[in-house]
Backbone as a chain_set.jsonl record, in Angstrom:
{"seq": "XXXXXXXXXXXXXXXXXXXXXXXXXXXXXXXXXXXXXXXXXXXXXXXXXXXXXXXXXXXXXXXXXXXXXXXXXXXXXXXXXXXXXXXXXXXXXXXXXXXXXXXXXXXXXXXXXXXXXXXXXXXXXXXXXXXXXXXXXXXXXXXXXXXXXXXXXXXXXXXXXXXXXXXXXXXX", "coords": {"N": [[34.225, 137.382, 104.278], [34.965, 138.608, 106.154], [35.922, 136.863, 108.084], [38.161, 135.467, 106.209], [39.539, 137.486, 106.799], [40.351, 137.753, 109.622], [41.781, 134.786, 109.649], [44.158, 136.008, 107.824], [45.163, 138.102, 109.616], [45.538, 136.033, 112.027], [47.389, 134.314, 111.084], [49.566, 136.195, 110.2], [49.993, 137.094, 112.7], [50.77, 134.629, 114.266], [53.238, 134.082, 112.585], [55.116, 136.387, 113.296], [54.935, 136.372, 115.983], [56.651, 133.365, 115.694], [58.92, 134.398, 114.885], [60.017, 136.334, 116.677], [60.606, 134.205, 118.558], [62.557, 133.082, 117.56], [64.534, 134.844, 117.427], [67.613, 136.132, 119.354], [69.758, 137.714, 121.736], [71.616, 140.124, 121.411], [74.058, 138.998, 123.13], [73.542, 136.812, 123.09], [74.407, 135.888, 120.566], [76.446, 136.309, 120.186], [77.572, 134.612, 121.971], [77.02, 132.11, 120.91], [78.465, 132.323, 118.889], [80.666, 132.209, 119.65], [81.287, 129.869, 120.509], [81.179, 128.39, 118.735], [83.995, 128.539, 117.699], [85.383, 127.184, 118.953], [88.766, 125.817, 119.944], [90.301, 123.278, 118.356], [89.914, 120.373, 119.949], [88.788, 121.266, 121.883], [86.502, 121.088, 124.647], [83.264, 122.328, 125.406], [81.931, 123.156, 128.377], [79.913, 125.161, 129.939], [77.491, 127.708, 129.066], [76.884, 131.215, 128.931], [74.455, 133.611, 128.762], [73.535, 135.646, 130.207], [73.55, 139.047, 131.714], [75.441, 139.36, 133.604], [77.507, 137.598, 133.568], [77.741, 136.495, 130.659], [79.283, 134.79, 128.989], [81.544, 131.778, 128.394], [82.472, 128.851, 129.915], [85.093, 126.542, 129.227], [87.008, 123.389, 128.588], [90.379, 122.46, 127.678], [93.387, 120.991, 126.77], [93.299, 119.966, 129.464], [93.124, 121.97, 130.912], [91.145, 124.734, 132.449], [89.259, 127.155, 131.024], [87.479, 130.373, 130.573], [85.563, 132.461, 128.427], [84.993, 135.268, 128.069], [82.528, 137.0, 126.073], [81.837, 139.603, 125.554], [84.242, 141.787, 126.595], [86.26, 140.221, 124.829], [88.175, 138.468, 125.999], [90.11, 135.472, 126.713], [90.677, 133.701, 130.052], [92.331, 131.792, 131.755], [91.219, 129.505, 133.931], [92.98, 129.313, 137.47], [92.477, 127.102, 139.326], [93.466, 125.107, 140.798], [95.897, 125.727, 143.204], [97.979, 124.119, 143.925], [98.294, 122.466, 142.316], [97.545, 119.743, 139.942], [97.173, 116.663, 138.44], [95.114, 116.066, 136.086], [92.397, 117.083, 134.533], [89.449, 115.279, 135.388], [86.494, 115.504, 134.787], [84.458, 117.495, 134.755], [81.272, 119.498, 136.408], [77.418, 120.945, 136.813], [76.127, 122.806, 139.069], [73.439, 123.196, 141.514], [71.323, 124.834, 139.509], [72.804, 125.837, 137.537], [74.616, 127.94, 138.458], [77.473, 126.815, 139.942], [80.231, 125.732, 138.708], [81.444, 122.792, 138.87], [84.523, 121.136, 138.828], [86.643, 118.074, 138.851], [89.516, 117.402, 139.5], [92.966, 114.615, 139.255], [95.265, 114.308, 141.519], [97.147, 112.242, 141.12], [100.186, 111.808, 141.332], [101.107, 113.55, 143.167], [99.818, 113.576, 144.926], [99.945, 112.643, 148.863], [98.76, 110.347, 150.396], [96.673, 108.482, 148.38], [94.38, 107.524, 148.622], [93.37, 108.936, 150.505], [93.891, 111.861, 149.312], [94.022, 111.974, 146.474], [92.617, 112.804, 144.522], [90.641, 115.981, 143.832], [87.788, 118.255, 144.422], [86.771, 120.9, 143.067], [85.031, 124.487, 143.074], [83.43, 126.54, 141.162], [82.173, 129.44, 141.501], [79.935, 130.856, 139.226], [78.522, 133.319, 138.828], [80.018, 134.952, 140.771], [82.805, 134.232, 140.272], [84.251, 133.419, 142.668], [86.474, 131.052, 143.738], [86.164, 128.251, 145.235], [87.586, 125.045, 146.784], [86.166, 122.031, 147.788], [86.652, 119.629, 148.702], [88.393, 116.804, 149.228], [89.605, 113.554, 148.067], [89.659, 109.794, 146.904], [87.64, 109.198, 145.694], [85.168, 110.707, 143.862], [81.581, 111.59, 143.053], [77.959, 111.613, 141.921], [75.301, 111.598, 143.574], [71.991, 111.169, 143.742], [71.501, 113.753, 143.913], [73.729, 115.18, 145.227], [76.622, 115.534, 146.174], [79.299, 112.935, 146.922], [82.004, 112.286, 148.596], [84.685, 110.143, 149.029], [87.005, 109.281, 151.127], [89.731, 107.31, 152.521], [88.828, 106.965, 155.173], [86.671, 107.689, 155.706], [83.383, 108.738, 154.627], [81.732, 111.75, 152.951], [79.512, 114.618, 152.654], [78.16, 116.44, 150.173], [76.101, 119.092, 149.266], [74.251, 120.603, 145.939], [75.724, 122.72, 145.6], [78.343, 123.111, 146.798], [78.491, 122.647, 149.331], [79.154, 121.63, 152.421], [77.201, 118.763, 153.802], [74.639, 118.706, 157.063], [76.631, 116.654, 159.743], [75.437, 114.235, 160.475], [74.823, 113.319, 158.209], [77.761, 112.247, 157.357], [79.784, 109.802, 156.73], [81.42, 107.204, 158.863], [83.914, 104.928, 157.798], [84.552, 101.616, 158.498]], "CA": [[35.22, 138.439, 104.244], [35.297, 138.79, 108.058], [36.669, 135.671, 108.08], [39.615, 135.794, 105.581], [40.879, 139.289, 107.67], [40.454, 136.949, 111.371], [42.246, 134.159, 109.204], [45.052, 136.627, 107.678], [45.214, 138.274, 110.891], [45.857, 135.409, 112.944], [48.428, 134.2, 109.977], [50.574, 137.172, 110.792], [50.893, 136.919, 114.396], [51.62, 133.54, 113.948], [54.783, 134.7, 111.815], [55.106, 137.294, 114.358], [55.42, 135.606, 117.597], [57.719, 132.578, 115.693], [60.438, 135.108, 114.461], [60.533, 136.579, 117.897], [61.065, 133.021, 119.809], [64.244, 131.965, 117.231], [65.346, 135.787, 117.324], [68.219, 135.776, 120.332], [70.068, 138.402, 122.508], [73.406, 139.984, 120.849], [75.105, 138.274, 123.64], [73.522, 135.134, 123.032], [74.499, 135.276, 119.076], [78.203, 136.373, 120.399], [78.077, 133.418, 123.053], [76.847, 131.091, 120.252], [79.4, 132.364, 117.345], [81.931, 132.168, 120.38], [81.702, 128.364, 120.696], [81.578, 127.194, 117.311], [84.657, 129.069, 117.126], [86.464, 127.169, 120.332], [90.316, 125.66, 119.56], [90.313, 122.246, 118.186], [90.213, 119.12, 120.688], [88.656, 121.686, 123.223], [85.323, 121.294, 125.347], [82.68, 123.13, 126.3], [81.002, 123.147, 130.007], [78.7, 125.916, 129.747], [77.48, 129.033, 128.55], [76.295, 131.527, 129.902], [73.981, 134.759, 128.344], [72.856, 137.008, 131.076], [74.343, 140.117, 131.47], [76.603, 139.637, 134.403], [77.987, 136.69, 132.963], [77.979, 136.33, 129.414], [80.528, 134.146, 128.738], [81.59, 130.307, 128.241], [83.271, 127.866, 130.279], [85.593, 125.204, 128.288], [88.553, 122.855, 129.124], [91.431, 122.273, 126.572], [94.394, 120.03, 127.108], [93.689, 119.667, 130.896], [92.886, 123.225, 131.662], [90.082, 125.162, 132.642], [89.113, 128.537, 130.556], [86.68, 131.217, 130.5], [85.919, 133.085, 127.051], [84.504, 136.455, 128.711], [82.242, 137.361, 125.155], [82.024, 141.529, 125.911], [86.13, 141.858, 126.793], [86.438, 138.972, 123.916], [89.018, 137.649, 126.442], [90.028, 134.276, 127.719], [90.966, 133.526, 131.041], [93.099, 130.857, 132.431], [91.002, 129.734, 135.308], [93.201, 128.816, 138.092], [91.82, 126.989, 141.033], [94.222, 124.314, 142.405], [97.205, 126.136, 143.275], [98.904, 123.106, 144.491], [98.371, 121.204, 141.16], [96.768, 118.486, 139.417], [97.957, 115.855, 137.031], [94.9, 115.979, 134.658], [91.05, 117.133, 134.928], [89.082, 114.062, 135.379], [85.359, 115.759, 135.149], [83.65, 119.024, 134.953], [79.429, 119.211, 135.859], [77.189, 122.019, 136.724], [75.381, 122.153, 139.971], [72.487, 124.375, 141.398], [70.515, 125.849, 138.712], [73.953, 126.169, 136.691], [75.569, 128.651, 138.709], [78.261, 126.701, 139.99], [80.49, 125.016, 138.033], [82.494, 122.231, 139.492], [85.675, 120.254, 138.293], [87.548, 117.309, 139.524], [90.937, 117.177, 139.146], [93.426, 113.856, 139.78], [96.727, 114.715, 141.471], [98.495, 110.933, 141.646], [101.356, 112.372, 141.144], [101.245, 114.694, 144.237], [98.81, 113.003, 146.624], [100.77, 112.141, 149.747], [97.978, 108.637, 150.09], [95.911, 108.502, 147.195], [92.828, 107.523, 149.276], [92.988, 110.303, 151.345], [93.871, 113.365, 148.681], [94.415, 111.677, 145.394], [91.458, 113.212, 143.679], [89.883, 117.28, 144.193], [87.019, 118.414, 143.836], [86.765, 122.701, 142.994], [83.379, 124.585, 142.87], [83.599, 127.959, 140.511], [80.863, 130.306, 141.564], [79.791, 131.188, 137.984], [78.128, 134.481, 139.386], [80.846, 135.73, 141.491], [84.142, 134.085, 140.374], [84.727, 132.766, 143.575], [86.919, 129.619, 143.981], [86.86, 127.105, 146.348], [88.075, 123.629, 147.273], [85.284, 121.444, 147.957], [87.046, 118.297, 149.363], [89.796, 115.288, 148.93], [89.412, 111.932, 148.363], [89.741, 108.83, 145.755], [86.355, 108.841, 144.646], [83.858, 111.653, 143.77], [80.574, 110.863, 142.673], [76.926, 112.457, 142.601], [74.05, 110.637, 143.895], [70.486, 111.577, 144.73], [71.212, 115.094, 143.691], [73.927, 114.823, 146.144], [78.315, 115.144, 145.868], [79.81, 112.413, 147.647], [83.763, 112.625, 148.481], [84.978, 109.117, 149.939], [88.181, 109.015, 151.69], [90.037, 105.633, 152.86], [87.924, 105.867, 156.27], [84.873, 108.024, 155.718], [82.462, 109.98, 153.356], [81.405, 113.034, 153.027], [78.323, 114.855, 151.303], [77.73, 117.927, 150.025], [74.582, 119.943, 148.522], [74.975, 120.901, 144.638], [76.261, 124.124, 145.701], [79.449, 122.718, 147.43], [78.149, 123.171, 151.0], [79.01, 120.52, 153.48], [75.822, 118.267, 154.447], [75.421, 118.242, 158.417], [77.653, 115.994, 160.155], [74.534, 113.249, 160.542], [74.956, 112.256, 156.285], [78.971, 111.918, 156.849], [79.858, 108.511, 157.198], [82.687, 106.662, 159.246], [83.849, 103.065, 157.079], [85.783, 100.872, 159.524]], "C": [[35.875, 138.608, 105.624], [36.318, 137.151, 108.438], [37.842, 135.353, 107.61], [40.428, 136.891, 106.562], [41.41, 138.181, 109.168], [41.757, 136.038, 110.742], [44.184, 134.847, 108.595], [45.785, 137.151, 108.82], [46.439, 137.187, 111.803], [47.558, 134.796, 112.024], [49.949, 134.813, 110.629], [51.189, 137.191, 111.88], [51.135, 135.852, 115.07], [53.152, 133.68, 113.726], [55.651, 135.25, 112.634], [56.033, 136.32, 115.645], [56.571, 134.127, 116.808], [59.06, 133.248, 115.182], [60.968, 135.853, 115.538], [61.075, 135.303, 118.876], [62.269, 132.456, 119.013], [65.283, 133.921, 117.604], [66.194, 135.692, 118.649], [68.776, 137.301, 120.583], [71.471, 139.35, 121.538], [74.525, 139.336, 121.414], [74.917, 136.785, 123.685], [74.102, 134.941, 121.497], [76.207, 135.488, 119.33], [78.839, 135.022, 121.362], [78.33, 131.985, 121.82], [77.731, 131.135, 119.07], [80.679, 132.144, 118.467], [82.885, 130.408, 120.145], [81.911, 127.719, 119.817], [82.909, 127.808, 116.835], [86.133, 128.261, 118.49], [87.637, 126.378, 119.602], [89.863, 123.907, 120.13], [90.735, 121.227, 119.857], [89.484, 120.066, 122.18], [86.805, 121.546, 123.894], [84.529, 121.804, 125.946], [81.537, 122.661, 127.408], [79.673, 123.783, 129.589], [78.618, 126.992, 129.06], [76.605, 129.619, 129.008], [75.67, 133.445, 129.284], [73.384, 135.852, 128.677], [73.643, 137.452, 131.287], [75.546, 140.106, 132.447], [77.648, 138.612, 134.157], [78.766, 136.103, 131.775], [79.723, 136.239, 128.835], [80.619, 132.688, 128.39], [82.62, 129.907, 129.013], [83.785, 126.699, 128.91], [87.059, 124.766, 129.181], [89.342, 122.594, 127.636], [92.791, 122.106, 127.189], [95.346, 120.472, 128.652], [93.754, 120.949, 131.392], [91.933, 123.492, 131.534], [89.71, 126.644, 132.25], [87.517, 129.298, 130.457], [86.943, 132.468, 129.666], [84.642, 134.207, 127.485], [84.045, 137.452, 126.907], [82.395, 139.257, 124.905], [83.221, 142.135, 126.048], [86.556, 140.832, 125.127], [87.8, 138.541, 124.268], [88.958, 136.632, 126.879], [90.697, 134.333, 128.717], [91.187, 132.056, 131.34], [92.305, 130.512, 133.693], [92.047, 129.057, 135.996], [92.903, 128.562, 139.171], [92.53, 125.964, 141.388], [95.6, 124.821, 142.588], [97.958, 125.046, 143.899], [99.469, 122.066, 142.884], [97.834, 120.593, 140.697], [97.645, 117.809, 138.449], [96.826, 115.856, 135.928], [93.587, 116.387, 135.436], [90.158, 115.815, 134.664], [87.235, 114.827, 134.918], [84.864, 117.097, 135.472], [81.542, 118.837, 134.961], [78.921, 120.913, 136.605], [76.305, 121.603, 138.049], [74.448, 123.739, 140.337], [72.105, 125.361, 140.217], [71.871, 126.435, 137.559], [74.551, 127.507, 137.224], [76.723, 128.386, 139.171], [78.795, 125.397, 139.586], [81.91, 123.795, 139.186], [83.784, 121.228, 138.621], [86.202, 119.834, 139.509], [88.539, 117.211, 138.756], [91.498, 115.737, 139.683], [95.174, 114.637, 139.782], [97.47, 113.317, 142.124], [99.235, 111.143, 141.905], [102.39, 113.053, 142.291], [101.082, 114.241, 145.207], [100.147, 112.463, 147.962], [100.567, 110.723, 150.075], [97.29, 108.944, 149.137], [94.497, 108.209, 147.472], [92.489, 108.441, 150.063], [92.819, 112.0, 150.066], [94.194, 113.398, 147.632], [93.651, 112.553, 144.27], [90.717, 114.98, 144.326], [88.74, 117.741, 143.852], [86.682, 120.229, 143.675], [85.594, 123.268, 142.641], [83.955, 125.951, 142.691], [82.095, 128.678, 140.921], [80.733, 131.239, 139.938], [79.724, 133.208, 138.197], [79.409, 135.47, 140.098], [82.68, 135.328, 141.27], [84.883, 133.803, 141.718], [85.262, 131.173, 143.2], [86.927, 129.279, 145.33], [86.791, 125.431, 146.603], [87.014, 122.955, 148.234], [85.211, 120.597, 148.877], [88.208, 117.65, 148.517], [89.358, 114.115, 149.462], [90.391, 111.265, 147.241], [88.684, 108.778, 145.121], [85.052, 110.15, 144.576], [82.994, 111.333, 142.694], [79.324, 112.014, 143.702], [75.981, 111.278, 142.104], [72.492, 111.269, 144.506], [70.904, 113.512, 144.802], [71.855, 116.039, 144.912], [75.554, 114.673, 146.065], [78.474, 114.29, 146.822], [81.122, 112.212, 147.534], [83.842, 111.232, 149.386], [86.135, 109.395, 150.024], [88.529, 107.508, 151.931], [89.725, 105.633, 153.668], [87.039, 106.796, 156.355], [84.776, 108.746, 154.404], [81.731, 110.987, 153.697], [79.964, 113.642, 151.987], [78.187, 115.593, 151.293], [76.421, 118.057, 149.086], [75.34, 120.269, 146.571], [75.763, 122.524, 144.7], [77.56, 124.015, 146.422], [79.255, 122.67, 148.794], [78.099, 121.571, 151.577], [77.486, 120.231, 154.088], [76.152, 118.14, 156.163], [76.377, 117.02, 158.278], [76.903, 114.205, 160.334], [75.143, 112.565, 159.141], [76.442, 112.149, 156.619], [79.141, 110.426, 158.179], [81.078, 108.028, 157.778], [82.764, 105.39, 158.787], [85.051, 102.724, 157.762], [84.991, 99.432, 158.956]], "O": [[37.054, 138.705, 105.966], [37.314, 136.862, 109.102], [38.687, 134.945, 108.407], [41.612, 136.978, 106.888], [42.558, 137.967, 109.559], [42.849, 136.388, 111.191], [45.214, 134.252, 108.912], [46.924, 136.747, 109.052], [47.615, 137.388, 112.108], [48.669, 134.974, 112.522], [50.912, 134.3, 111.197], [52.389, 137.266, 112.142], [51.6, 135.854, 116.21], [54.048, 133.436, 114.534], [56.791, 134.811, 112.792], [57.148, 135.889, 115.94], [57.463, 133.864, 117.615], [60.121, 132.629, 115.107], [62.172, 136.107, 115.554], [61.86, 135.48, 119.808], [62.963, 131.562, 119.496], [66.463, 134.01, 117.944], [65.513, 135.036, 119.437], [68.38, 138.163, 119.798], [72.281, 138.575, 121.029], [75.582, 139.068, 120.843], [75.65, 135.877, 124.077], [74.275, 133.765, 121.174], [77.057, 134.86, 118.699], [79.985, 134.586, 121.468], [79.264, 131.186, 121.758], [77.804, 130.175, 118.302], [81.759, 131.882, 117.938], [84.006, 129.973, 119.883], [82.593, 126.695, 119.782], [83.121, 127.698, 115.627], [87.27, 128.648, 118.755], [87.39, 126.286, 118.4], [89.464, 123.407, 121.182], [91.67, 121.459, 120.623], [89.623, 119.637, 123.326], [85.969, 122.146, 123.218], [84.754, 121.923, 127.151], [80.537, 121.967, 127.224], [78.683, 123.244, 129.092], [79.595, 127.347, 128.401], [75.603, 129.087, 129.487], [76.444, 134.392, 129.416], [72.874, 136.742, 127.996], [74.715, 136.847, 131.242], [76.557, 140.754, 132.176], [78.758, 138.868, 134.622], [79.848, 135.516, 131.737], [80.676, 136.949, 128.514], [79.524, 132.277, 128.007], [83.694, 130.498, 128.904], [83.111, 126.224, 127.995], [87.8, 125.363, 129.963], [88.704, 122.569, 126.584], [93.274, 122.915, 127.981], [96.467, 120.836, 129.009], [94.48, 121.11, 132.373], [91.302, 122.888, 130.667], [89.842, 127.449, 133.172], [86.513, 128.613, 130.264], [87.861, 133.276, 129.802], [83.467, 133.948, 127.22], [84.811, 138.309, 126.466], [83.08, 139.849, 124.071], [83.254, 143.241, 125.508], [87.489, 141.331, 124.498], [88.615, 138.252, 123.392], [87.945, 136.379, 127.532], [91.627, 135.124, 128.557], [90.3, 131.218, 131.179], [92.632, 131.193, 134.665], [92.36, 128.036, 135.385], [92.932, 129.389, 140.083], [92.299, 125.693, 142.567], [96.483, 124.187, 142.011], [98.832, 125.546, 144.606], [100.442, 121.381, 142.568], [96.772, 120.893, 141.242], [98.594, 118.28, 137.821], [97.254, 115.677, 134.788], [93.483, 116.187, 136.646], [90.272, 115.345, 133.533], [86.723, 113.753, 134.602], [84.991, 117.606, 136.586], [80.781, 118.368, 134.115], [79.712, 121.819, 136.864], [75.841, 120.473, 138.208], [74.572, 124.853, 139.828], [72.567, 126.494, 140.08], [71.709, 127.44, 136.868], [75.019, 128.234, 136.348], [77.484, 129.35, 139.091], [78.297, 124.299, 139.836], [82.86, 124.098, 139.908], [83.396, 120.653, 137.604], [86.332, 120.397, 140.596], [88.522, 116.978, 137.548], [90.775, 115.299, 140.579], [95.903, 115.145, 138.93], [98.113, 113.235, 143.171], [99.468, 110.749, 143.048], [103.613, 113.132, 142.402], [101.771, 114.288, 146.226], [101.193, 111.916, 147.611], [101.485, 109.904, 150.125], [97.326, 110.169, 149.02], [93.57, 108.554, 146.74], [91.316, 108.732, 150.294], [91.944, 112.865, 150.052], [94.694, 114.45, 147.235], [94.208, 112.895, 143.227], [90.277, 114.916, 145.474], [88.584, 117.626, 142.636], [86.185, 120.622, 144.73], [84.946, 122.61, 141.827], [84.674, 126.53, 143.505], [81.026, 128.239, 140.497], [81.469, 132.193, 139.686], [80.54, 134.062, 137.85], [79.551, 136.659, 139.811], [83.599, 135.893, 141.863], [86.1, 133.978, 141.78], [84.632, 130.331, 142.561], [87.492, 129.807, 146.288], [85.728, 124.813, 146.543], [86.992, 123.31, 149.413], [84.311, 120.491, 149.71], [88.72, 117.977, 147.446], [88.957, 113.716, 150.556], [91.42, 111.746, 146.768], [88.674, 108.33, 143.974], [84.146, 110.239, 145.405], [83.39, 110.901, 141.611], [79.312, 112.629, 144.769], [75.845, 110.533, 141.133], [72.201, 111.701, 145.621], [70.549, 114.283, 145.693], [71.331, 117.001, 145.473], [75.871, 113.502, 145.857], [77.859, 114.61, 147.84], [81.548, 111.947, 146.41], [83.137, 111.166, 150.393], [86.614, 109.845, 148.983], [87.762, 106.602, 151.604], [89.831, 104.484, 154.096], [86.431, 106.688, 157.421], [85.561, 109.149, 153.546], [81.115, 111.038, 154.761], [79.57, 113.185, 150.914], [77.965, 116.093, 152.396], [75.925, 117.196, 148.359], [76.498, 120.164, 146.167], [76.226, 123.18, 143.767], [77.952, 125.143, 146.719], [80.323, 122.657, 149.405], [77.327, 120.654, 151.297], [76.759, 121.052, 154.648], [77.207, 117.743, 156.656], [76.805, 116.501, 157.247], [77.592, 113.185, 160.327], [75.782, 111.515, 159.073], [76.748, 111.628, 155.547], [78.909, 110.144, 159.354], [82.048, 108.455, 157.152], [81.906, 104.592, 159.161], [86.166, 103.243, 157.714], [85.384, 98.325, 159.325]]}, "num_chains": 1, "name": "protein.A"}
């Protein structure tokens, strides 16, 4: 008898504890009805369900938006006020608070090895923008941005932060 109750018992809070680990947040079931709801051909970056946040990153034809779930507005991000010709690349760096995109501005660049390519780092947390670097080639290595120019490279941390001056390279 003692045995069936331990057995029932344990049963229950079995049940228990697995209907609490699928149950979710209201802003996670508004983040997650947000995205399956995003505008054909469009992509999503991230998402994001803590309270100061709660929202989604996405791009859609070559722009960069933020679908602010609590306002149930989107936002236009703009971060290269000079321009771009197309987004080449969006990734997520440190612990997913800041989001970065590369842009290509052929179009614009004055050399194309020097400032053909941008790289922009969104502070998820604070809505800060800023401009990372210019090159032709961005690329992450060893947990690690690297910006080449046509006569050196550059390295930053996943948080956009210039590596000393030791990791930047001169190519002659």
């Amino acid at each position: 008898m003692i045995r069936n109750i331990k057995k029932s018992l344990l049963l229950a809070v079995s049940c228990i504890i697995a209907t609490c680990t699928l149950a979710q947040t209201p802003i996670a079931n508004r983040v997650k009805a947000a995205a399956g709801k995003l505008p054909k051909g469009a992509a999503l970056i991230a998402r994001y369900t803590d309270s100061p946040r709660h929202c989604l990153y996405f791009t859609n034809q070559n722009r960069l938006y933020r679908l602010d779930v609590i306002r149930d507005k989107t936002d236009d991000i703009n971060f290269a006020s000079e321009g771009y010709d197309k987004i080449i690349s969006t990734f997520l760096g440190e612990r997913g608070r800041y989001l970065f995109v590369t842009v290509d501005r052929r179009s614009m660049a004055s050399d194309y090895q020097q400032d053909g390519r941008q790289l922009w780092c969104i502070d998820t947390k604070t809505q800060e923008i800023k401009k990372v670097g210019e090159g032709y080639k961005i690329e992450i290595k060893n947990n690690r941005i690297i910006i080449t120019q046509k006569d050196k490279m550059r390295t930053y941390d996943m948080a956009g932060h210039a590596i000393s001056p030791v990791d930047e390279f001169d190519m002659k």
